[in-house]
N, C-alpha and C positions, 0 to 999 in steps of 0.2 A: 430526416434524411441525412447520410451519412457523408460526409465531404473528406474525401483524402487528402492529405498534405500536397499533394504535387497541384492540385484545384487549387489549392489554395496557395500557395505559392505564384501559381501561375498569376490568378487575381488578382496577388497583392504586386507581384514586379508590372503587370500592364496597369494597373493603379498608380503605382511609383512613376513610369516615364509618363502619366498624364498630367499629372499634379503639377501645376504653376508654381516655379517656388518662391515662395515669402522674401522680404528681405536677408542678407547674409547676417547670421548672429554673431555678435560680438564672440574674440577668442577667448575661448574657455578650458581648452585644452591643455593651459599651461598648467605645471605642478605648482602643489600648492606649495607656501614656505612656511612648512608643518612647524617649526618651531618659533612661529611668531602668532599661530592661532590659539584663541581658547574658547572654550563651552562659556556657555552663561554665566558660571561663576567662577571664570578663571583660570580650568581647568586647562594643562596644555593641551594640545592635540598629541592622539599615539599615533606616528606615522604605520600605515597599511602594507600590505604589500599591491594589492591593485587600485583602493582606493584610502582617501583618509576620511572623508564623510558618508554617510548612507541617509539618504532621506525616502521617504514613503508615505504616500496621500492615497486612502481606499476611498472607492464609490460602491455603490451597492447594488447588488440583486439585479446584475444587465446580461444576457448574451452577448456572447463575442463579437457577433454581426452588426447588433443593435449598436454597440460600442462604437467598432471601427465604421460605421455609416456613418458617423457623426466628423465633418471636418474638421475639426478642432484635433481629436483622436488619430483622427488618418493624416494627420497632416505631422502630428506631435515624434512621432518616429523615425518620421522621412528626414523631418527638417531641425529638428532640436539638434544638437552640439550631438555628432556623434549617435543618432537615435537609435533604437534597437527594438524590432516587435519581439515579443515573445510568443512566438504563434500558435503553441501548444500547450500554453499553460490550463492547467484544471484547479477548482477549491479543492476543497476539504472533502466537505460534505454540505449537509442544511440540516438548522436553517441558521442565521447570522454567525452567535454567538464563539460556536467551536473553530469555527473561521480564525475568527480574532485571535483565540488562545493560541492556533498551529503558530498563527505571524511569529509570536515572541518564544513559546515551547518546544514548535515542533512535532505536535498534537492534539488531538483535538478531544483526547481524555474519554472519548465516546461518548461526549455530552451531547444530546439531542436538541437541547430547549434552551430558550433567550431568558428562561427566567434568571435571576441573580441565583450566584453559585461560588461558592470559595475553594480557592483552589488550596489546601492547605499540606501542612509537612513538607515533605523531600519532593514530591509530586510541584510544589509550586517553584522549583527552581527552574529560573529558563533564562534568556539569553542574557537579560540583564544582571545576574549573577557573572557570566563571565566578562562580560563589559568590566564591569566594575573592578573584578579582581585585576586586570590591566590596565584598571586607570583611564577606560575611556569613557567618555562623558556622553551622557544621554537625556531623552528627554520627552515624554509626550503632549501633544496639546490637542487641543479638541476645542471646536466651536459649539458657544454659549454653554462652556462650561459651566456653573453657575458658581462658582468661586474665581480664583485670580491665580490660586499656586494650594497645591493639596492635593492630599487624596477624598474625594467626593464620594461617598458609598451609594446612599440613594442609587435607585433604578433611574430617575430623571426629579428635573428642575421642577416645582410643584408653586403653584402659587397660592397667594394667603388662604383660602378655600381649601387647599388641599387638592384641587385635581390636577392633572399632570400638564405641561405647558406643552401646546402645541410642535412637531417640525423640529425638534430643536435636541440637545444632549440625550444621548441614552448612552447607561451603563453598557449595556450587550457589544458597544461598538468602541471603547476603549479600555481593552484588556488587563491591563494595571492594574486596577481596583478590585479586580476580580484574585491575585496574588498573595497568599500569606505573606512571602517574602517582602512585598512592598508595601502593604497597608498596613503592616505594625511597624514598617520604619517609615521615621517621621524624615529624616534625609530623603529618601529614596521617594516621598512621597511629595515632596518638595521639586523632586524634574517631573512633577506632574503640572498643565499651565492651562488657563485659556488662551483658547487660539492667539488674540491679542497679543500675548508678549511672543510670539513666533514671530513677528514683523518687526516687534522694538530688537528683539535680539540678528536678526537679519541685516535689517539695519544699520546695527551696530557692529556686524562683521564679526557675532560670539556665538552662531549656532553652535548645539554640539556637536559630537561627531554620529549619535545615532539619530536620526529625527523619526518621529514618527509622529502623523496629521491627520485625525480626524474631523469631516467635514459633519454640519449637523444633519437632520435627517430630509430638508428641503436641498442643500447643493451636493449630498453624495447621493444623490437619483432614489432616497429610498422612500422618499414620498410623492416623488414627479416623475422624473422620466430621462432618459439617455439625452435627449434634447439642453433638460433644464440643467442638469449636470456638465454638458459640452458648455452652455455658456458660460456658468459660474467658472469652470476651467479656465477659460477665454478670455473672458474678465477681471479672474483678480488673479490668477496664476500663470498666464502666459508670458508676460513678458520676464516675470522672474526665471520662468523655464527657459526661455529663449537667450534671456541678451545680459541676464546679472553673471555675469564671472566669478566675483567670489562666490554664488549661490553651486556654480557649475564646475570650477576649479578643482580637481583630483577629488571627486566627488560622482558617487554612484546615485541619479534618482530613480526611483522606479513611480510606475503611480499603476494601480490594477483594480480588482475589483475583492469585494466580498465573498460572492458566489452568483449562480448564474440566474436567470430570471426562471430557467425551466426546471419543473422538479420531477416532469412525469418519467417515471420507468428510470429513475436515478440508481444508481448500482443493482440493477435487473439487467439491462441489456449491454450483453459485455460491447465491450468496443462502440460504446453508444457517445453524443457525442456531450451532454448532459453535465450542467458545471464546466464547462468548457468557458474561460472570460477571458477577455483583455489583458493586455499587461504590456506595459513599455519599459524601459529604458532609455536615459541618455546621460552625458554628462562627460566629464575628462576625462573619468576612466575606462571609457570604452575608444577606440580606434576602430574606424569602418575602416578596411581598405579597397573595400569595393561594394558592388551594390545588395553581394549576396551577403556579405559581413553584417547588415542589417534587416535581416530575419533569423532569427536562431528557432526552430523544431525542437528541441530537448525536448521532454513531456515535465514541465517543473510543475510545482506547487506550492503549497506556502511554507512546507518545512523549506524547502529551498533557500529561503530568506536566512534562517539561522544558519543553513548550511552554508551559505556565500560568504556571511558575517565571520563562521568561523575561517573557512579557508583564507580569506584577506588578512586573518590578524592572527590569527595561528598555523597557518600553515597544514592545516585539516579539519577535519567533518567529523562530524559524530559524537562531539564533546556533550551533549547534551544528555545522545544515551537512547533517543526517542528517532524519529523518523525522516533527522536530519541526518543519522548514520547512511541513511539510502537515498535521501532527495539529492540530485544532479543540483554543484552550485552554480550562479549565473556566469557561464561564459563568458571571461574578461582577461583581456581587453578586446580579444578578437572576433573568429565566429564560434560557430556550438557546438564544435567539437570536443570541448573541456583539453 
């Protein structure tokens, strides 16, 4: 069934004035003092133009509805520093894999299949290429990765037997290692981490400026459910999202999904509603000034990602070449109107 924005709209502001709100979170709004921060190893911070950090945590394979029924989710936009839905975001395509490549490329290469695949030549250059040539600092982490800092090839963790270990790291869902450009540099392969050192470096006030968080395959819902995923949220990531200020300070989060649980009649029925998922925003860099400032309609995606990265720290889109020339970037600081 096909839901029009104005439904849903309507839903989510009689949703909003029902919602009891949480306590007030700590101020998070202030600018950051870009030149007293660094990455993990040191790195200064490049002051942005709308924000100076980007962080990003995917869950997997949920519809939108599925998503936002879950408190934690419904609750995370309204009341996070500044929250923002993005109520028309769509993936890629399915299934996992190509997903992942759009977050950092900008495309999804036309890959169909989660099997292991290298991206190699001129084809493997994407965001992290321009990061780098501006000197900002980046970094991915993944739970039960099964090393500490590297790049890990393997499809997954495998124990003495050889069979695959349960729930836990899969290649398909940390895009890195899938990149010529980063698996033959041993630097570059080096801002690859387990999850683990994402909390000593938080911690220690040295994220970098791009984060990127994969969860394993029991807390990003891709072996349980919208349910099990809102807790793990709730659990070990909400009060970081709520009330950590450096975590929050001139800093853009998002947290979204994969793709969506549904795949029937997936690019057959135009204007169908299929790959349609979740996706929020909050943090310093957005300013609600009112209640409608906290729902943006754009139709984004996940080129959008590289798209917003470039216009913050270049001052335009399309650097890549691929289909962040056309993805709309995320609305900032205001509403979606760009």
């Amino acid at each position: 069934m096909k839901t029009s924005v104005a439904v849903v709209l309507t839903a989510l502001i009689s949703a909003l004035g029902g919602t009891s709100a949480l306590p007030a979170a700590s101020s998070a709004s202030k600018a950051i003092q870009t030149q007293s921060l660094t990455g993990p190893n040191g790195e200064p911070y490049v002051p942005g133009q709308f924000f100076d950090r980007f962080f990003m945590i995917i869950g997997e394979n949920m519809d939108f509805w599925d998503v936002e029924a879950q408190a934690t989710f419904a609750n995370l936009w309204k009341q996070a520093p500044n929250g923002r839905l993005l109520g028309n975001y769509y993936a890629i395509t399915h299934p996992s894999q190509p997903n992942y490549f759009a977050h950092i490329a900008a495309t999804s290469y036309g890959w169909n299949s989660d099997s292991p695949v290298n991206i190699t030549g001129s084809e493997s250059f994407t965001i992290i290429d321009l990061l780098e040539e501006k000197g900002i600092s980046w970094a991915g982490y993944a739970e039960d990765y099964p090393i500490t800092q590297g790049c890990y090839i393997p499809y997954a963790p495998e124990y003495a037997n050889g069979t695959e270990v349960p729930h836990s790291y899969v290649r398909k869902h940390f895009p890195f290692v899938s990149f010529e450009t980063i698996y033959t540099n041993k630097t570059r392969c080096n801002n690859l981490y387990n999850a683990e050192e994402f909390w000593k470096h938080l911690k220690e006030n040295k994220l970098p400026q791009f984060v990127y968080f994969t969860p394993n395959l029991l807390n990003d819902g891709h072996d349980t459910d919208a349910s099990y995923f809102a807790s793990y949220i709730q659990e070990t990531w909400i009060n970081t999202f709520y009330y950590n200020d450096y975590f929050n300070a001139g800093a853009l989060n998002y947290i979204s999904l994969d793709e969506s649980g549904n795949t029937t009649g997936f690019n057959t029925v135009p204007g169908d509603n299929n790959n349609h998922i979740y996706a929020a925003l909050w943090g310093g860099a957005l300013s609600n000034r009112n209640i409608y400032d906290k729902y943006d309609f754009n139709r984004y995606n996940h080129s959008s990602i590289a798209a917003t990265l470039e216009m913050n720290w270049w001052g335009e889109t399309g650097l890549l070449g691929r289909n962040d020339t056309y993805a709309p970037f995320f609305a900032v600081p205001n509403d979606g109107t760009n």
